[in-house]
mmCIF file of the N, C-alpha and C atoms, coordinates in Angstrom:
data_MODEL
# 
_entry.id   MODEL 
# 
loop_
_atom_site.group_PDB 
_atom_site.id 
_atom_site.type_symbol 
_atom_site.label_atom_id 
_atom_site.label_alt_id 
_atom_site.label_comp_id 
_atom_site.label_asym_id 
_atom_site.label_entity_id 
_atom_site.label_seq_id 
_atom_site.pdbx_PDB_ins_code 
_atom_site.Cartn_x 
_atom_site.Cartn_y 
_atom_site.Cartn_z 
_atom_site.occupancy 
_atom_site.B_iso_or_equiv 
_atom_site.pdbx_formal_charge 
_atom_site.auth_seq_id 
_atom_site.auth_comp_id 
_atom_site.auth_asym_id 
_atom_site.auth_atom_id 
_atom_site.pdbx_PDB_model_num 
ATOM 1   N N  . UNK A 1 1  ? -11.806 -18.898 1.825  1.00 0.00 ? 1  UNK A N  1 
ATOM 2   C CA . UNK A 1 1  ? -12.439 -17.596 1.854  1.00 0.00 ? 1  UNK A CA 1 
ATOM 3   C C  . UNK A 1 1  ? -11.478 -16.533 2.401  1.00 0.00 ? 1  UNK A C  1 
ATOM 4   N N  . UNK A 1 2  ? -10.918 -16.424 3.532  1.00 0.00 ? 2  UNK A N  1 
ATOM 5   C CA . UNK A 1 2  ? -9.758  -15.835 4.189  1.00 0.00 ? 2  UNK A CA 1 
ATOM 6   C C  . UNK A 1 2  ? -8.687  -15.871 2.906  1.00 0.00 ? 2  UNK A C  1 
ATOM 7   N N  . UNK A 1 3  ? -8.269  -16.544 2.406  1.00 0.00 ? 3  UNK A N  1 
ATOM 8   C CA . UNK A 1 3  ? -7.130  -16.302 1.435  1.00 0.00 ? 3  UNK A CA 1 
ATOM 9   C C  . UNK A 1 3  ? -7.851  -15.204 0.558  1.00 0.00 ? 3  UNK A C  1 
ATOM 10  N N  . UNK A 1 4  ? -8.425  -15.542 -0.451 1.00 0.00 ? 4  UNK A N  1 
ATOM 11  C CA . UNK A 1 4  ? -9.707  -14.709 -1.331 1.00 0.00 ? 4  UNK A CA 1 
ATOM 12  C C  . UNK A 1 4  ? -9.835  -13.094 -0.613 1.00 0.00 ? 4  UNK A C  1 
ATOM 13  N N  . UNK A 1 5  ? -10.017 -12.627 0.904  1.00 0.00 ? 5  UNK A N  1 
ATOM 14  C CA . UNK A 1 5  ? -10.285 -11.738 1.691  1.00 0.00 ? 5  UNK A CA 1 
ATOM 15  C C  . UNK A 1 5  ? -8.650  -10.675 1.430  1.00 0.00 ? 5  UNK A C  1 
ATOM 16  N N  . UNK A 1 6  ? -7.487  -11.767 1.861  1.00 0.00 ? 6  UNK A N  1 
ATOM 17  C CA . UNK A 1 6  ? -6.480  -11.416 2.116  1.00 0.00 ? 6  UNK A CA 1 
ATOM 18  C C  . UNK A 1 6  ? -5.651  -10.598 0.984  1.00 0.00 ? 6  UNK A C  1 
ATOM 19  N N  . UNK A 1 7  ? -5.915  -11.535 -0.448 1.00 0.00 ? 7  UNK A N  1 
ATOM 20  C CA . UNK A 1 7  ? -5.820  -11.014 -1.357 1.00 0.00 ? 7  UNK A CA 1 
ATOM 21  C C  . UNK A 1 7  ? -6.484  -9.410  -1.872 1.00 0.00 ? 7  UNK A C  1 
ATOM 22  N N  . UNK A 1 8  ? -7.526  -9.791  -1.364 1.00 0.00 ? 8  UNK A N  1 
ATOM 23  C CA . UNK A 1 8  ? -8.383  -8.542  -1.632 1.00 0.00 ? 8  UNK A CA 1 
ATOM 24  C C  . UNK A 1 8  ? -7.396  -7.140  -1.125 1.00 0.00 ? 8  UNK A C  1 
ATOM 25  N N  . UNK A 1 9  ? -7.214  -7.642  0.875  1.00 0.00 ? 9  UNK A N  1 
ATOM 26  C CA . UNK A 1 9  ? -6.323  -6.595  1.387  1.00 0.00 ? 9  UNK A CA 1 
ATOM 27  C C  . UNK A 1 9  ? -5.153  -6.095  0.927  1.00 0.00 ? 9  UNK A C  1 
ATOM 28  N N  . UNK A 1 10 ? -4.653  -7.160  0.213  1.00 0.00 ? 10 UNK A N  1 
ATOM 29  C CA . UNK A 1 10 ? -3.486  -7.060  -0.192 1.00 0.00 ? 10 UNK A CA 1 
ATOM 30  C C  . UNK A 1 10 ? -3.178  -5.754  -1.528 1.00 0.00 ? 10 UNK A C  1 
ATOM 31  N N  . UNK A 1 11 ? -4.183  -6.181  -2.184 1.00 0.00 ? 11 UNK A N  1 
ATOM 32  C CA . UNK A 1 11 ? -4.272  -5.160  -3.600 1.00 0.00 ? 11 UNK A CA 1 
ATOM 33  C C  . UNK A 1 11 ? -4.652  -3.768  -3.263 1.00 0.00 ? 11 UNK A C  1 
ATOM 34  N N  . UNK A 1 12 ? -5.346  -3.740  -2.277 1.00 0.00 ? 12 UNK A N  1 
ATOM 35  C CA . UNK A 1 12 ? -5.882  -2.371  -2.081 1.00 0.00 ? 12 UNK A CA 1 
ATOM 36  C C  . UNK A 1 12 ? -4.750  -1.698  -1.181 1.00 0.00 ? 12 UNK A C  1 
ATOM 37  N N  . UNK A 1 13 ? -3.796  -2.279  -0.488 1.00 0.00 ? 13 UNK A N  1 
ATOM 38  C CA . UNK A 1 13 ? -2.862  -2.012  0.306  1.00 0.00 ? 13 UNK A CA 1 
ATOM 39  C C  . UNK A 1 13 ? -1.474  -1.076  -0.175 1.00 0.00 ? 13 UNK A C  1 
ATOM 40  N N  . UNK A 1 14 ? -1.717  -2.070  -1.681 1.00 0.00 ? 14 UNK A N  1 
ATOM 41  C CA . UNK A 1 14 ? -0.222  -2.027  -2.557 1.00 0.00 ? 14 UNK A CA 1 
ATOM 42  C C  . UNK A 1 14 ? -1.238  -0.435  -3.409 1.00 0.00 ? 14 UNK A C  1 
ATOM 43  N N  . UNK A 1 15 ? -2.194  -0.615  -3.628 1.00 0.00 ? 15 UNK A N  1 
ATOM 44  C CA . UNK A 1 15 ? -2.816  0.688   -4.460 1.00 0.00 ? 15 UNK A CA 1 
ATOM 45  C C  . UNK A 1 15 ? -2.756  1.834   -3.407 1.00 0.00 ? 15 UNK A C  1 
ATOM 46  N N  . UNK A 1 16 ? -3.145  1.966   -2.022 1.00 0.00 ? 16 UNK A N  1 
ATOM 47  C CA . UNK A 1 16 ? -2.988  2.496   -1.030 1.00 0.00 ? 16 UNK A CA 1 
ATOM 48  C C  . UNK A 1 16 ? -1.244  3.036   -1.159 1.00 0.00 ? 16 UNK A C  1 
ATOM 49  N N  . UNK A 1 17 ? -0.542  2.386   -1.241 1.00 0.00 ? 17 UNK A N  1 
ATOM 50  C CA . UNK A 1 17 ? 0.999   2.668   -0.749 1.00 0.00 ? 17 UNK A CA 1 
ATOM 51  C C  . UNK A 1 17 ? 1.289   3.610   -1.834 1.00 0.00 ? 17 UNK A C  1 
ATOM 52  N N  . UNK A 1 18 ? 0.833   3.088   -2.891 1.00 0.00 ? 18 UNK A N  1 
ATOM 53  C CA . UNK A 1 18 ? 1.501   3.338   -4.277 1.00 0.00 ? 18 UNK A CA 1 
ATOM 54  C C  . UNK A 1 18 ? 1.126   5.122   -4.032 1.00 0.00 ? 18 UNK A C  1 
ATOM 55  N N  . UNK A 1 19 ? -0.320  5.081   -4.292 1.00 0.00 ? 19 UNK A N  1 
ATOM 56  C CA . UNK A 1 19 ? -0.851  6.619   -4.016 1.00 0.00 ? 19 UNK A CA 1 
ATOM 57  C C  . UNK A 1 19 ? -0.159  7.513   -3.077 1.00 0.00 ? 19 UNK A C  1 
ATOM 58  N N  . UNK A 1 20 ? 0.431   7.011   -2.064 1.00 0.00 ? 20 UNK A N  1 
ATOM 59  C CA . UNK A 1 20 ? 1.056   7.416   -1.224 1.00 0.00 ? 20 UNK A CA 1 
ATOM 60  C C  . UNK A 1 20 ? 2.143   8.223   -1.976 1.00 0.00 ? 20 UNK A C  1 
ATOM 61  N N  . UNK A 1 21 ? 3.055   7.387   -2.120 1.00 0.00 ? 21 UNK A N  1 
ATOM 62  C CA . UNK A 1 21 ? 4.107   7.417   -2.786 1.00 0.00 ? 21 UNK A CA 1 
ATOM 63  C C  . UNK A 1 21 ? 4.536   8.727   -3.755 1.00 0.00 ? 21 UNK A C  1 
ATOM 64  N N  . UNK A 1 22 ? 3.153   8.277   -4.873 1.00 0.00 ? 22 UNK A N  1 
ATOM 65  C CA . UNK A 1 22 ? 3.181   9.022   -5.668 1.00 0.00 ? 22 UNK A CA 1 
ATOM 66  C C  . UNK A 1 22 ? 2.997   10.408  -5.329 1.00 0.00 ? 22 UNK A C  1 
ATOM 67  N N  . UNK A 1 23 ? 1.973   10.767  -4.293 1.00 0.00 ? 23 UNK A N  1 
ATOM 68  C CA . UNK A 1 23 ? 1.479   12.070  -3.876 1.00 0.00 ? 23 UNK A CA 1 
ATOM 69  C C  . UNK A 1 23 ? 3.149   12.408  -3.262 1.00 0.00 ? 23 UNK A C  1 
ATOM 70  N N  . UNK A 1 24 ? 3.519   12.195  -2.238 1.00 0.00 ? 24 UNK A N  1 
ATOM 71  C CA . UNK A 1 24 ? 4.888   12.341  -1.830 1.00 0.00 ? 24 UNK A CA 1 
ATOM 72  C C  . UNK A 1 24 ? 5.570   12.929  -3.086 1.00 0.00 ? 24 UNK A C  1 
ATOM 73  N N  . UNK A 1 25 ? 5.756   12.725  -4.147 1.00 0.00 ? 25 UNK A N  1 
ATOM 74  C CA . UNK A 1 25 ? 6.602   12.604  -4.948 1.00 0.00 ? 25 UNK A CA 1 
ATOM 75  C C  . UNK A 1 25 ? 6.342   13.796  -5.824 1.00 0.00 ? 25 UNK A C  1 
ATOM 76  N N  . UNK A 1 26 ? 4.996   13.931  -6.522 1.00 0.00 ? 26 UNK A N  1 
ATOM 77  C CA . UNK A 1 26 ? 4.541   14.311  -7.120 1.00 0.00 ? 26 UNK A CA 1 
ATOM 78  C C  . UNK A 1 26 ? 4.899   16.290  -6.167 1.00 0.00 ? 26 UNK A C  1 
ATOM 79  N N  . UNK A 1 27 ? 4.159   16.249  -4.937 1.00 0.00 ? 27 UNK A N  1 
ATOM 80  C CA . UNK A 1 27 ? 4.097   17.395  -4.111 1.00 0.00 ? 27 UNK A CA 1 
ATOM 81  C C  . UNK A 1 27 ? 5.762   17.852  -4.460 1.00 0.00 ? 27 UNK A C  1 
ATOM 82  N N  . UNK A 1 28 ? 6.768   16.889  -3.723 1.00 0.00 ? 28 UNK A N  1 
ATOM 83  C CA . UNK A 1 28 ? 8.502   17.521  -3.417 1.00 0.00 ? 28 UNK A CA 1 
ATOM 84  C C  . UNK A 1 28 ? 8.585   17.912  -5.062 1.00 0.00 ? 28 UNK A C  1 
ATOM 85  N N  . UNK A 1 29 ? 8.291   17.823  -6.142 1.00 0.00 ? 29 UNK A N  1 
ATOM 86  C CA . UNK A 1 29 ? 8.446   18.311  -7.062 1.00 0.00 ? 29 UNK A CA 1 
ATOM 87  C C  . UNK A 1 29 ? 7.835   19.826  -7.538 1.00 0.00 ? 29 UNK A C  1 
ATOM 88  N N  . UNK A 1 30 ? 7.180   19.916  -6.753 1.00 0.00 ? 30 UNK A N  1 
ATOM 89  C CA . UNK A 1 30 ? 6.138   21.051  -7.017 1.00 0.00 ? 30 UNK A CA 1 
ATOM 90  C C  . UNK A 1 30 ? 5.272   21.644  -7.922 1.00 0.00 ? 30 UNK A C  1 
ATOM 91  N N  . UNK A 1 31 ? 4.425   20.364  -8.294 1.00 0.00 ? 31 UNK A N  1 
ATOM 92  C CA . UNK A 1 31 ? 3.459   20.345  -8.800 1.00 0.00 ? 31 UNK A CA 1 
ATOM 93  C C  . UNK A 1 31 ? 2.428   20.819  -8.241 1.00 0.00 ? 31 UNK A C  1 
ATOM 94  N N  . UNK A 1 32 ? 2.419   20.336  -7.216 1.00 0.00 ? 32 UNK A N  1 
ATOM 95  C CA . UNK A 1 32 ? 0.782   20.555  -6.049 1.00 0.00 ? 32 UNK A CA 1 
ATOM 96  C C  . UNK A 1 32 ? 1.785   21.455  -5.067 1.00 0.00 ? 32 UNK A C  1 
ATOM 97  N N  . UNK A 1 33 ? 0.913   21.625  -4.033 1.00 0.00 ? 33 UNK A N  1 
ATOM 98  C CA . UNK A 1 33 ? 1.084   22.971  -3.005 1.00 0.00 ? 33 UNK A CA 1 
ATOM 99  C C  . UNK A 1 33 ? 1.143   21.782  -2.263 1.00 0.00 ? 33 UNK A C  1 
ATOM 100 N N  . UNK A 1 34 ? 2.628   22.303  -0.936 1.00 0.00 ? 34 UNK A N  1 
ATOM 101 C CA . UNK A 1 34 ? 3.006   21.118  -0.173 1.00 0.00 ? 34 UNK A CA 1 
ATOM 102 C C  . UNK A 1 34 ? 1.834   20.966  0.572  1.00 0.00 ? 34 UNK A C  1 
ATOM 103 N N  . UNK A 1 35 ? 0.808   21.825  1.282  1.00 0.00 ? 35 UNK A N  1 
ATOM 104 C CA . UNK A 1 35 ? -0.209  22.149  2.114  1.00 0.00 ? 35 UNK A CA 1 
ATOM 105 C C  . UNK A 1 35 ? -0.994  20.696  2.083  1.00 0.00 ? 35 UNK A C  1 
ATOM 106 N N  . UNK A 1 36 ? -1.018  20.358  1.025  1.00 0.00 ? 36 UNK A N  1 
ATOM 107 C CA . UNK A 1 36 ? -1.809  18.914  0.446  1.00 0.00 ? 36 UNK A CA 1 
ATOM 108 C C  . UNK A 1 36 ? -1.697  17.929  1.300  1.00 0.00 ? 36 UNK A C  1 
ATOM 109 N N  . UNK A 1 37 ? -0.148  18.088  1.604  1.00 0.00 ? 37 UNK A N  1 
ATOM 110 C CA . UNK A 1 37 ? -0.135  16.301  2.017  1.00 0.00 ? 37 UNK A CA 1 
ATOM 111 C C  . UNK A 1 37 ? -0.403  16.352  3.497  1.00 0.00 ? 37 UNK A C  1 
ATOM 112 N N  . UNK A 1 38 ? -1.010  17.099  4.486  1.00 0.00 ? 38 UNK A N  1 
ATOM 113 C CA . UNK A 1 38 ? -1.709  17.399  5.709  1.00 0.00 ? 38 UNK A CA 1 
ATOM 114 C C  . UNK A 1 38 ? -3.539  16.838  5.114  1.00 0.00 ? 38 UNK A C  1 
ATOM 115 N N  . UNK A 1 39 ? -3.339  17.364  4.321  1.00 0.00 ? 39 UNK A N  1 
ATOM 116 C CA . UNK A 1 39 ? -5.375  17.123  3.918  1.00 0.00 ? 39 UNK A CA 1 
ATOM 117 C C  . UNK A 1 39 ? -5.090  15.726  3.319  1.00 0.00 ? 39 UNK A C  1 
ATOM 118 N N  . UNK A 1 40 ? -4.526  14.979  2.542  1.00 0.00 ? 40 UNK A N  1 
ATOM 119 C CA . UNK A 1 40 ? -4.708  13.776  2.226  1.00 0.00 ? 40 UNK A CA 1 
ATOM 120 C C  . UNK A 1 40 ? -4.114  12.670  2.832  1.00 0.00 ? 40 UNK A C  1 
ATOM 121 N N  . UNK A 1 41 ? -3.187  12.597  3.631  1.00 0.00 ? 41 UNK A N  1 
ATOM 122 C CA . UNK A 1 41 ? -2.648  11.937  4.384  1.00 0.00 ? 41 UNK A CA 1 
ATOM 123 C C  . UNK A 1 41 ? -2.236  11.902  5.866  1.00 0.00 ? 41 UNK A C  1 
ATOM 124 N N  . UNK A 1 42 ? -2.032  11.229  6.275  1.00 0.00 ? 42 UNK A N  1 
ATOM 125 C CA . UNK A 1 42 ? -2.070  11.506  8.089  1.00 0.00 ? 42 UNK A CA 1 
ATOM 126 C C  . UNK A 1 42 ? -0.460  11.784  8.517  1.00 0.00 ? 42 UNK A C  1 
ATOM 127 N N  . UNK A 1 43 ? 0.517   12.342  7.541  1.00 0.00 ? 43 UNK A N  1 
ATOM 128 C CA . UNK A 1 43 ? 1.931   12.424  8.329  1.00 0.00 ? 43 UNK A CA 1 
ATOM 129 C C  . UNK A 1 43 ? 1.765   14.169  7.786  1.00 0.00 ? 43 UNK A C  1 
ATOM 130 N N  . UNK A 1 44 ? 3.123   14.172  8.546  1.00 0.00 ? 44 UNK A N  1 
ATOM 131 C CA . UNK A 1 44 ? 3.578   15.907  8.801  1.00 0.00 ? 44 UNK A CA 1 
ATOM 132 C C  . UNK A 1 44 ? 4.347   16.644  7.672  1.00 0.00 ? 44 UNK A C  1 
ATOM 133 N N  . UNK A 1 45 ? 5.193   15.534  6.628  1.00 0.00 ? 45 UNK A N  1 
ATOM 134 C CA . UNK A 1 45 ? 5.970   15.545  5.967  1.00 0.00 ? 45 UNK A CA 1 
ATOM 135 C C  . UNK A 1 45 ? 6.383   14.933  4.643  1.00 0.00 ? 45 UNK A C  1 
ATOM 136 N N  . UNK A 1 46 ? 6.831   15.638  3.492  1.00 0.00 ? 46 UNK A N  1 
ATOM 137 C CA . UNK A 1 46 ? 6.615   14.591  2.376  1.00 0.00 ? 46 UNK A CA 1 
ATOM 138 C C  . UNK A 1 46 ? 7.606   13.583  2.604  1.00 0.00 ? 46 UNK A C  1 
ATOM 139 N N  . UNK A 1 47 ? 8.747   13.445  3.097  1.00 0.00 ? 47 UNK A N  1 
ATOM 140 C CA . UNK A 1 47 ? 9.405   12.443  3.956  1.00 0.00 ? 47 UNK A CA 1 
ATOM 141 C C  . UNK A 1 47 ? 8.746   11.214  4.264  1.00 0.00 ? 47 UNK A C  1 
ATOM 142 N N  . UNK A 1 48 ? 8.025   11.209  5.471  1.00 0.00 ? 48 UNK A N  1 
ATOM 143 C CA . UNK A 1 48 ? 7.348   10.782  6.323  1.00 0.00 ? 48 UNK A CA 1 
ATOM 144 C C  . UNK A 1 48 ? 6.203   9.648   5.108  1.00 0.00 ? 48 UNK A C  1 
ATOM 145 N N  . UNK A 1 49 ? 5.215   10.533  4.408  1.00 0.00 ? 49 UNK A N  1 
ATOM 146 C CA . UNK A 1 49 ? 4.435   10.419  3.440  1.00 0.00 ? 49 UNK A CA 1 
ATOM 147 C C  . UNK A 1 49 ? 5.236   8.855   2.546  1.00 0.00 ? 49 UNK A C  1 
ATOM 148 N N  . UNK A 1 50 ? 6.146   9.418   1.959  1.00 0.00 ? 50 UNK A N  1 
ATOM 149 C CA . UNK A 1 50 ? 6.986   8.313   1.278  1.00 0.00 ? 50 UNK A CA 1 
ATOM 150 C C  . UNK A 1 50 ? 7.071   7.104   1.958  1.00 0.00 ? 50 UNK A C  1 
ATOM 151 N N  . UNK A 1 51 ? 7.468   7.313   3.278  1.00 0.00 ? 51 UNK A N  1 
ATOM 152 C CA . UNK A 1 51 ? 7.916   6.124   4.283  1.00 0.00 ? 51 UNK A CA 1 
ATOM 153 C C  . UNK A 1 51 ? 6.851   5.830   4.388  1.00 0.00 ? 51 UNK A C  1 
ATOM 154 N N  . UNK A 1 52 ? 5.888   6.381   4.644  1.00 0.00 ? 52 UNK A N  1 
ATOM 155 C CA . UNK A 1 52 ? 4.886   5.403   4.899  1.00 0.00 ? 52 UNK A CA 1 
ATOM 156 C C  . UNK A 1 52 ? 4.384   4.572   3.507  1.00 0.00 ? 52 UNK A C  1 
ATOM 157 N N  . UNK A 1 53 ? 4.212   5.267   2.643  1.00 0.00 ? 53 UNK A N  1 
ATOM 158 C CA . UNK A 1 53 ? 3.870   4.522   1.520  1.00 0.00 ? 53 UNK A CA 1 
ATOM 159 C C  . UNK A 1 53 ? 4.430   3.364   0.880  1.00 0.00 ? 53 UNK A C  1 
ATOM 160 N N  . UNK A 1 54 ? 5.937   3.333   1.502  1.00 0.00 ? 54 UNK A N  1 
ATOM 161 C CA . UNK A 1 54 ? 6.611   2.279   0.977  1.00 0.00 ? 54 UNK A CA 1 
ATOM 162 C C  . UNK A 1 54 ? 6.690   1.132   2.404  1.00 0.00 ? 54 UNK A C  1 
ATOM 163 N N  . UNK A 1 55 ? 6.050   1.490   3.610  1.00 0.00 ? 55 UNK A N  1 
ATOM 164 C CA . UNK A 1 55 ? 5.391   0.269   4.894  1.00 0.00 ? 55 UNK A CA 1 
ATOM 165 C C  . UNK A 1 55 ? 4.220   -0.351  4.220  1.00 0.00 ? 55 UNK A C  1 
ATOM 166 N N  . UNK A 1 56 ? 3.138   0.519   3.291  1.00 0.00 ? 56 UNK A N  1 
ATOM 167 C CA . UNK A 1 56 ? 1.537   -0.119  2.992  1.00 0.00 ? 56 UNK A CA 1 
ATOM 168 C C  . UNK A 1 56 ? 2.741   -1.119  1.976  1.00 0.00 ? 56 UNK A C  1 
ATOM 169 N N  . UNK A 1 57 ? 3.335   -1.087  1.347  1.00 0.00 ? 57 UNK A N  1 
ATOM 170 C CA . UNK A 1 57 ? 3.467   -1.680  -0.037 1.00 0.00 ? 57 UNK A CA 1 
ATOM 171 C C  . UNK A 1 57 ? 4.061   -3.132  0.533  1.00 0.00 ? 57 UNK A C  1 
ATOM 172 N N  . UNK A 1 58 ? 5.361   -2.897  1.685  1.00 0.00 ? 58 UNK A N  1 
ATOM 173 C CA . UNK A 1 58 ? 6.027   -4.007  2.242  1.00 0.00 ? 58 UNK A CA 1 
ATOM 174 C C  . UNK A 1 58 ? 4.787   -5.176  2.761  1.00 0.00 ? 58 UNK A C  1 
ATOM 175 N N  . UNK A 1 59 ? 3.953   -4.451  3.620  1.00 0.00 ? 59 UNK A N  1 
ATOM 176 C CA . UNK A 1 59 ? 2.569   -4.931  3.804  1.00 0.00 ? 59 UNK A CA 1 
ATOM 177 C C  . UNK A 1 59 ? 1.488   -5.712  3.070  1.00 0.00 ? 59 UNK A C  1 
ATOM 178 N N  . UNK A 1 60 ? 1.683   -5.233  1.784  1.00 0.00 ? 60 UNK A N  1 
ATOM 179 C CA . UNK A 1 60 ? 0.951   -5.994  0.622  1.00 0.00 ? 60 UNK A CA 1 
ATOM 180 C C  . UNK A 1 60 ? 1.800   -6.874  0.006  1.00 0.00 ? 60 UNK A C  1 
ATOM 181 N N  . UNK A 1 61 ? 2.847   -6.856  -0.172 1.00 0.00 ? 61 UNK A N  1 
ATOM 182 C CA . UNK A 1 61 ? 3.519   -7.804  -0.550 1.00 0.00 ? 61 UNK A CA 1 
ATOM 183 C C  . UNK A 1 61 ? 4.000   -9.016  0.413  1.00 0.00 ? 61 UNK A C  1 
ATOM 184 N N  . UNK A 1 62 ? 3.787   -8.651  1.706  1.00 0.00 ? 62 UNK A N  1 
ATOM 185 C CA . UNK A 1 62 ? 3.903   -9.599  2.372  1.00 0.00 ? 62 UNK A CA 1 
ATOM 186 C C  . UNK A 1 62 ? 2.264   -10.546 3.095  1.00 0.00 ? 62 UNK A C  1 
ATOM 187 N N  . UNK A 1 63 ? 1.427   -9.686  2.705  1.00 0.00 ? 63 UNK A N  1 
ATOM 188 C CA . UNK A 1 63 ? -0.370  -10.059 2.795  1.00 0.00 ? 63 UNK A CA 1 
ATOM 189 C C  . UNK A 1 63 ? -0.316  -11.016 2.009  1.00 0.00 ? 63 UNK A C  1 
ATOM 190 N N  . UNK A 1 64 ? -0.090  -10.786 0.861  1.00 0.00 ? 64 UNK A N  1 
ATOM 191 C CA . UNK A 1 64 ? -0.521  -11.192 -0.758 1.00 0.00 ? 64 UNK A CA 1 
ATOM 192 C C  . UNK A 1 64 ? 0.323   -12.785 -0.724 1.00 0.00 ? 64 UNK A C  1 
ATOM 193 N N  . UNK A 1 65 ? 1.601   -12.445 -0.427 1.00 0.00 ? 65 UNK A N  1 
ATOM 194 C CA . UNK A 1 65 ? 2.380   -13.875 -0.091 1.00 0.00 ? 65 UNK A CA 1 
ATOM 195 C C  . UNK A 1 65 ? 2.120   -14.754 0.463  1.00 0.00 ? 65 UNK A C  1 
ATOM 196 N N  . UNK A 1 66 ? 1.116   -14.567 1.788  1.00 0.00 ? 66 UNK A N  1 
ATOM 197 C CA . UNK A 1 66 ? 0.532   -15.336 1.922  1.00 0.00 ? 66 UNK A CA 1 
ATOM 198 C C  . UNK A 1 66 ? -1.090  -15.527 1.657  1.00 0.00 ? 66 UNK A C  1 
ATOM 199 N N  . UNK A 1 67 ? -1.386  -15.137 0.658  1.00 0.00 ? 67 UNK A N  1 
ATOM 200 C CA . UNK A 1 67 ? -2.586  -15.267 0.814  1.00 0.00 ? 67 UNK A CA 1 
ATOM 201 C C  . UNK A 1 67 ? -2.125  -16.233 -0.521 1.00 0.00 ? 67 UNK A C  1 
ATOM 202 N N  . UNK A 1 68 ? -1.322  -16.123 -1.000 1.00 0.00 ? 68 UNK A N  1 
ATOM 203 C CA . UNK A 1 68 ? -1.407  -16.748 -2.405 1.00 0.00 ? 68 UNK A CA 1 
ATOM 204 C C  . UNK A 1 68 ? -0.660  -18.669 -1.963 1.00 0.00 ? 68 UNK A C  1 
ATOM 205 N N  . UNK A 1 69 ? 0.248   -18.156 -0.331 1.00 0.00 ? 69 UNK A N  1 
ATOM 206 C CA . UNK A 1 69 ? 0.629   -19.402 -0.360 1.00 0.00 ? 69 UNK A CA 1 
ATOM 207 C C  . UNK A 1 69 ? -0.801  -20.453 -0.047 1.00 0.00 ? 69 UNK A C  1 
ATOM 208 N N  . UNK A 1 70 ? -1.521  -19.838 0.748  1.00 0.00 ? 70 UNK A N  1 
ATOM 209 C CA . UNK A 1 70 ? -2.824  -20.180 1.091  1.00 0.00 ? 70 UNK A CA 1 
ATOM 210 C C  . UNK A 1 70 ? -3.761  -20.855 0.363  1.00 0.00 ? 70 UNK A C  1 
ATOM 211 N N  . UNK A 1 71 ? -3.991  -20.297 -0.726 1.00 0.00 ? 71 UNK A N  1 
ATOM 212 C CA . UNK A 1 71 ? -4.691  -21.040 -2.088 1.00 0.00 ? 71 UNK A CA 1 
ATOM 213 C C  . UNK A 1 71 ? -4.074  -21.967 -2.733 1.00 0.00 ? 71 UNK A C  1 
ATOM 214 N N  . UNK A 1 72 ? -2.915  -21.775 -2.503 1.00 0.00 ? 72 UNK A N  1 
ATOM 215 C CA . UNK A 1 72 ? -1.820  -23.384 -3.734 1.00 0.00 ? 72 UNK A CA 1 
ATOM 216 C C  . UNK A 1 72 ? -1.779  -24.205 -2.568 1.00 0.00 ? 72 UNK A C  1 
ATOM 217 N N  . UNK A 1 73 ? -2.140  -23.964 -0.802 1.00 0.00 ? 73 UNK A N  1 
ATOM 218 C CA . UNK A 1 73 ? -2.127  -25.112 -0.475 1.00 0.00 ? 73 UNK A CA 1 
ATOM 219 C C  . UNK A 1 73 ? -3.583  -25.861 -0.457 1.00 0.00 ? 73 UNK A C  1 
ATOM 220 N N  . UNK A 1 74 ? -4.506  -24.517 -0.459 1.00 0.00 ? 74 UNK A N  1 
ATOM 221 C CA . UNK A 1 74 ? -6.113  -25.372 -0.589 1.00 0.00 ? 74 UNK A CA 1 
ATOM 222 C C  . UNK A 1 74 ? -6.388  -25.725 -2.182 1.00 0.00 ? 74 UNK A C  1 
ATOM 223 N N  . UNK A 1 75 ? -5.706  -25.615 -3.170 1.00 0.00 ? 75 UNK A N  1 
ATOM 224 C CA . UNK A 1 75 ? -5.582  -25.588 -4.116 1.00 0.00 ? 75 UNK A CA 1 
ATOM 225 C C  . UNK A 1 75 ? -5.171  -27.585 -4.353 1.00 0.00 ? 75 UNK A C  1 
ATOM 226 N N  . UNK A 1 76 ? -3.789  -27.538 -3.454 1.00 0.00 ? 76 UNK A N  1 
ATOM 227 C CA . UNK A 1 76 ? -3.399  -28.450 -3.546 1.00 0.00 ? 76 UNK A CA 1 
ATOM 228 C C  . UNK A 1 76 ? -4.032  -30.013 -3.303 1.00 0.00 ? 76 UNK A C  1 
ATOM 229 N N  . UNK A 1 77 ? -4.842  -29.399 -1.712 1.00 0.00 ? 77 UNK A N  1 
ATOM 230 C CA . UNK A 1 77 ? -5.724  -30.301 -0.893 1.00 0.00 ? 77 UNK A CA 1 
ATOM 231 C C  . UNK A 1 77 ? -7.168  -30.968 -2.446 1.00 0.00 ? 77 UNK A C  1 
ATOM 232 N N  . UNK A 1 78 ? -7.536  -29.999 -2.895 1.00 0.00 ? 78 UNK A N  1 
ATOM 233 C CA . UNK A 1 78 ? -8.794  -30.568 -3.567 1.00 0.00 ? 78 UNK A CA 1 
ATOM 234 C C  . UNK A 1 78 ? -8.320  -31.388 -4.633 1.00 0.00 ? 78 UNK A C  1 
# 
């Protein structure tokens, strides 16, 4: 169940980062008004914004790793 959970965290983590990312990206281009990334995100800077988005992603990929080693070993057990 915990693996199943982890996975879950994991996907929403990597969708989390990604959005991140993208908003970062999308704003330094000047598409959107920099003002944005204060209302949708919790850093000061589209800098900042990026970095963080690419910590959620390291995060999910390292969740997900184990959540997946988790199942091939209960996987293995049955």
């Amino acid at each position: 169940m915990f693996s199943y959970a982890a996975r879950l965290v994991a996907i929403v983590a990597l969708v989390a980062g990604l959005w991140q990312i993208v908003l970062g990206l999308v704003i330094s281009t000047g598409y959107l008004d920099p003002d944005l990334v204060s209302r949708f995100t919790t850093v000061s800077s589209l800098g900042e914004a990026i970095d963080e988005g690419l910590y959620w992603i390291m995060f999910a990929v390292a969740l997900g790793t184990l959540a997946e080693i988790g199942l091939a070993v209960r996987k293995r057990r049955e």
